[in-house]
Every structure is written in C-alpha cells, then in structure tokens.
N, C-alpha and C positions, 0 to 999 in steps of 0.2 A: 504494500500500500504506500511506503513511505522509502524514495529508495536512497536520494542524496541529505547530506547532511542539513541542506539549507529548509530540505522541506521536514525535515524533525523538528528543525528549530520553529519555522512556523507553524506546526501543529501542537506546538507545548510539549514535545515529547518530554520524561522523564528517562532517560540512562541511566543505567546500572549504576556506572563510578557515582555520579552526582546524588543515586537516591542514597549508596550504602556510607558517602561524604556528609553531605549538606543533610541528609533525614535519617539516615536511623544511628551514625554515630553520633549525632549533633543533639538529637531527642531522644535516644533511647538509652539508659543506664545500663550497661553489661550486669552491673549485679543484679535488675530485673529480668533480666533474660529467662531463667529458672522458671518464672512466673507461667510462662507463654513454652517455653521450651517441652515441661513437663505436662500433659496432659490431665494427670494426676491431680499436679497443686492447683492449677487452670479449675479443673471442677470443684476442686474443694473451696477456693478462692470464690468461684460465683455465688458456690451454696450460701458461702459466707454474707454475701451483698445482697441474696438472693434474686439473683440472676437465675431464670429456669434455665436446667440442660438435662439431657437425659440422664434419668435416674439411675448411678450407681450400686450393681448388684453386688458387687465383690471385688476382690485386689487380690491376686495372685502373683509374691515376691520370692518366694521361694520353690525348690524344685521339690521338695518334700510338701508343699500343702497343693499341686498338683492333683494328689487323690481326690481333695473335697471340691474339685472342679463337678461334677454330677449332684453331689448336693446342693450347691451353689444355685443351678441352672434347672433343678427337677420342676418346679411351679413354672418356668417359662417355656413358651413355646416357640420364643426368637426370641436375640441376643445379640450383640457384639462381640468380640475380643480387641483390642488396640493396646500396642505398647504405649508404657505411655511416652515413650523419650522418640517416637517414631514419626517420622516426614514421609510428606510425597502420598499418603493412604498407603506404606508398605504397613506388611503385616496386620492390615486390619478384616479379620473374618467377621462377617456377618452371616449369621444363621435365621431363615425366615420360617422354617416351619422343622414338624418332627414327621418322619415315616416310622413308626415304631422304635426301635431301638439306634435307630440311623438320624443323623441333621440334615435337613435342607438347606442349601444354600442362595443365597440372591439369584444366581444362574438356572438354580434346579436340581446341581447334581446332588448327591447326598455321599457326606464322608460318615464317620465312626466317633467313637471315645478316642480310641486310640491316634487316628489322626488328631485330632483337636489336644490331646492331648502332647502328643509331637511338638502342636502349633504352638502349644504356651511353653515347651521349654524351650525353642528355639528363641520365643520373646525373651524368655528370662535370660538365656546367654548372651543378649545385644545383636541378633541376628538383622534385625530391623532397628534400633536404634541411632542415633547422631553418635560416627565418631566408633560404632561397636561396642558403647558403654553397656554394662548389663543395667537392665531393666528390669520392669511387671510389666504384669498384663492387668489391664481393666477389664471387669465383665460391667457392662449397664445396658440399659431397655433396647429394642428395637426402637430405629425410628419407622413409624407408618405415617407417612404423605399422607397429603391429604390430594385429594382424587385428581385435582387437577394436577396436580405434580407427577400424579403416577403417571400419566397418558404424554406425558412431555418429555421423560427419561427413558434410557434402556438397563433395566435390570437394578441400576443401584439409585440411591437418592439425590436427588436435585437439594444441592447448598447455594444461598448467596453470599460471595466475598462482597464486604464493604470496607473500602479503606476510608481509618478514621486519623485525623493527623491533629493533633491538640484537641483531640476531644470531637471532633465534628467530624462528621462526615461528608467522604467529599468525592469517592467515586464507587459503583457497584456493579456489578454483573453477577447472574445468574449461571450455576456451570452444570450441565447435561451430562451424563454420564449416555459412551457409547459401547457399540459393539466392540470398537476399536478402540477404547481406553478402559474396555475388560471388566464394565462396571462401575469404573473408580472416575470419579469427578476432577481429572484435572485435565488441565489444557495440553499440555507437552505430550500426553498419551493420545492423545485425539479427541477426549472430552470439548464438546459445544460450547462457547462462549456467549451470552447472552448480553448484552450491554443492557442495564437496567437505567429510564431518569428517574436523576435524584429526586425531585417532588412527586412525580408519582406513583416510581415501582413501575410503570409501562415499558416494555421493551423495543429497544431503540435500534438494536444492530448484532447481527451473529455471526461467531466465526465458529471454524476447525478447521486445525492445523493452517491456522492464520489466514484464512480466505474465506470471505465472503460467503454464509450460506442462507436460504430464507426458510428453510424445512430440516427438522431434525434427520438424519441420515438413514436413523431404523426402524424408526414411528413412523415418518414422513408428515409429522405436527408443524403445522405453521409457526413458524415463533415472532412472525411479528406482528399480533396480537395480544402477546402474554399480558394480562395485570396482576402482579403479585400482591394478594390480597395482605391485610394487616400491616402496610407499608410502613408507616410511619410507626408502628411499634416495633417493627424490625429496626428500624433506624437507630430509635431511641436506644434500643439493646445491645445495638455496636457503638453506639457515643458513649454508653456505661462503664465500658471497659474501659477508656481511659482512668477514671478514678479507679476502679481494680485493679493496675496494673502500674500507673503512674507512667507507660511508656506514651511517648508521644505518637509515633508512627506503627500502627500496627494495622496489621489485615485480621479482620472478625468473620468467621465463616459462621452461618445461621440457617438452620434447617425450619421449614412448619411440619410442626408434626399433628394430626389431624385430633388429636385429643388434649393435645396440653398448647399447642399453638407454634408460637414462634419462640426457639431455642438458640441459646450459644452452644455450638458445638464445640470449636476451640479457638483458638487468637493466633497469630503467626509475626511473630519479631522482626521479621523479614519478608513481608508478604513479594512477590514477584510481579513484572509490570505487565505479562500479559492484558491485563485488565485494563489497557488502554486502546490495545489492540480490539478487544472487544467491543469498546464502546466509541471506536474511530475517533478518539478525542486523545488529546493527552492531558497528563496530570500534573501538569507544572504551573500553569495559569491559577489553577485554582489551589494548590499548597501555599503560592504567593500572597494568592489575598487573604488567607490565614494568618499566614506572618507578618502580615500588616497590622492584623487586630491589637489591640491592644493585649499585652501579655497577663498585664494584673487587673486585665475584669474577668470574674471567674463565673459565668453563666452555668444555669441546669443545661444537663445532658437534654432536656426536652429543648428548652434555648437555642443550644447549639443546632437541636434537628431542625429547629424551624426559621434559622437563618440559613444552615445547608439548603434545604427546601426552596427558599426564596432565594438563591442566590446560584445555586447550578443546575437547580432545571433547567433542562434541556429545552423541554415545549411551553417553557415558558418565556424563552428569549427568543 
C-alpha cells in the first residue's frame, strides 16, 4: 500500500525504531513489564480493579500437580490452557466440547488426558514461553461469542486490539481468525484485519496478509458492515488498563463473550503496528495530539473515551 518512504511519512506511519524509541521506552517502565508480560498477574491484577476477564479455573506450576488436571476441569465442558509467560497465541489449547472420555477441540478433532497432559508439561518446561523461561499453565472459562462473532470467524474467536497510549485510546481493529492462521487471531499467520472507527466500533477496512480484502476468506462474510456492539464499553475497558498497569503505551486485546459481555483478555507491552495496516491510517498523527495534552490533567478513563470518540472518528471527519 505504502511503498516509498515519503508516502509513510505522509500517511503518519508509525516504525518500529521510532514506536520501540519515542513510545514504549519513553512511556513504559521495564519494571512494569511483568505486569502485561505474565498472563497470570494481568488477571489477577484486573480481578483486582475489577476488570471482567475470563474466569480462572486453576494454575498448574508444577509437574507433580499435573495429576489434579481432571479434577480441575471434570464440571467443564470447554476450557483453555495458556502459558502464562507465552506470545504470538503459542501454546494456547482451547477445548470446546467432550466426546466421552476424549476433548474436543476448536477444529473438531479430539485428543486424550494424556495429550493435554503432554501439553501442560511442555508449558511448565518454557516450551512456549519468552526467552524459554519455565512457566504454568492457566486453566479458565471458554470464551462463547456471541452469534454474531461466530458467523464472522473460522474456528477460533474474534479479539479486538485497541491501542491505548496515556490512557486513551487511539486506534482499533478487529482480528478474524483463518483457515490459514490455524484458528489463532493474529495477522503474521494470515488472520483478517478489520480496521475498527474509533467512535463507532463500524468497520472501516480489511486486510490478510497485508492486502486489501472485502469478505472473510472461509465464511465469505462481508466485513464491511461489521458494528461491534457494546463499543464504547469496550473502549472504556482498554483506557482502564492504563491505571492497572501504569504503562503508557500498550495494546488491550478484548473479546465479547455472549454471557458476561465484553472482557480483557490480556495487554501487550509491545503491541505490533500491523494495526495501521488495517485500518489504512497511520498512528502517529494521533499519538501527537496526545502528547500535546496537557500531562497533569488527569481525566476518567470514560473522559478519555469520549475525547478518543470525538477526536479520531473516522466518519466523523
């Protein structure tokens, strides 16, 4: 879309060197990092604020309480596993149904104990972890979409990234999981990009694999109709994190789950800049008039949404 440097510049692009310079070493505390790194403190941190996210069934730290993995999970009939020191959705199983003594998976297939069992010591050696540090595994709720979500994705669940920089939020997309990203919601694998506007949650522009598309690839759903319902409480839910976290610059990914609503799933220290790609805009224009604002007026996270709102809508300029 964008091939010389002069047309980056005019479309506000954000770079790499200049986000990991000017925004997240500039605004973010390395000794917060933990906060958002670990999955773990991230939920126990929200509980804390009360921030809803999926309900935490159990922690498995060690390879000896491995065994009480069945007790843990016998009353559910879906589940997760995620490490919690783990990027990119490695190592994250989700189980959507039981065929008697066997799991079903998001795909369909169905593994065993024994595999799943596998899967959590692999977690605990750092097999999926940053760096190969050992880890745990998280067990907590399935998430169930709610209908309209299901009919928009293939196989795994539709998150929205909202990057929030000082507290506000300032750009969003929507991300599809594909045939070709194997379920898993991220861009680099072939996951859909939805450019969301900020005032309204209406979807604005879709990519995969960085090009232009107008229909989900496996569905063949229109996506440029989407309205993501509960907009402005999702917003609000990713401006929250800043006071939880104190980091300046983060990515909040946020699922609707059909019975409890809109969730923080987890925060990202580092969020990646596909998301401009998404939304054919770049992200520099509007980090700017951030840094204008005045530093010591310190606005409700609702404040902040509804200058976001009025100030980067898209269909509103």
């Amino acid at each position: 879309m964008w091939r010389l440097p002069s047309d980056l510049k005019r479309q506000g692009i954000l770079g790499m060197n200049r986000r990991n310079v000017a925004y997240i070493s500039r605004y973010n505390s390395r000794a917060k990092y933990p906060l958002v790194d670990n999955k773990l403190k991230t939920k126990l941190l929200a509980e804390k604020f009360h921030l809803a996210t999926p309900r935490l069934r159990g922690v498995i730290g060690y390879q000896y309480e491995i065994a009480s993995f069945q007790k843990t999970v016998e009353q559910l009939d879906g589940f997760a596993i995620k490490p919690a020191k783990g990027a990119g959705g490695k190592g994250i199983l989700v189980v959507t149904d039981r065929q008697g003594d066997r799991f079903v998976k998001a795909s369909g297939d169905t593994i065993d104990t024994h595999h799943i069992k596998r899967h959590l010591s692999n977690i605990l050696s750092g097999l999926y972890s940053l760096a190969g540090a050992p880890d745990v595994a998280i067990i907590e709720d399935l998430i169930r979409p709610i209908e309209m979500f299901e009919a928009l994705s293939y196989e795994g669940v539709p998150d929205i990234r909202i990057i929030v920089f000082r507290g506000y939020p300032v750009m969003a997309m929507l991300r599809l999981s594909t045939q070709a990203s194997d379920g898993k919601a991220n861009l680099h694998k072939g996951a859909v990009g939805v450019g969301l506007d900020i005032a309204t949650g209406h979807s604005l522009h879709a990519v995969q694999y960085a090009k232009r598309v107008t229909h989900h690839p496996d569905t063949n759903t229109p996506l440029d109709t989407i309205a993501i319902p509960d907009w402005r409480t999702l917003l609000v839910l990713a401006a929250s994190n800043f006071e939880l976290t104190g980091l300046g610059y983060i990515g909040a990914d946020l699922v609707v789950d059909r019975d409890r609503g809109p969730m923080l799933l987890e925060l990202n220290a580092r969020p990646g800049l596909s998301i401009q790609v998404a939304n054919g805009a770049g992200l520099l224009p509007r980090l700017q008039i951030i840094e204008q604002l005045d530093p010591d007026f310190s606005p409700s996270a609702e404040e902040r949404v509804d200058f976001s709102m009025a100030t980067f809508g898209t269909e509103l300029h």
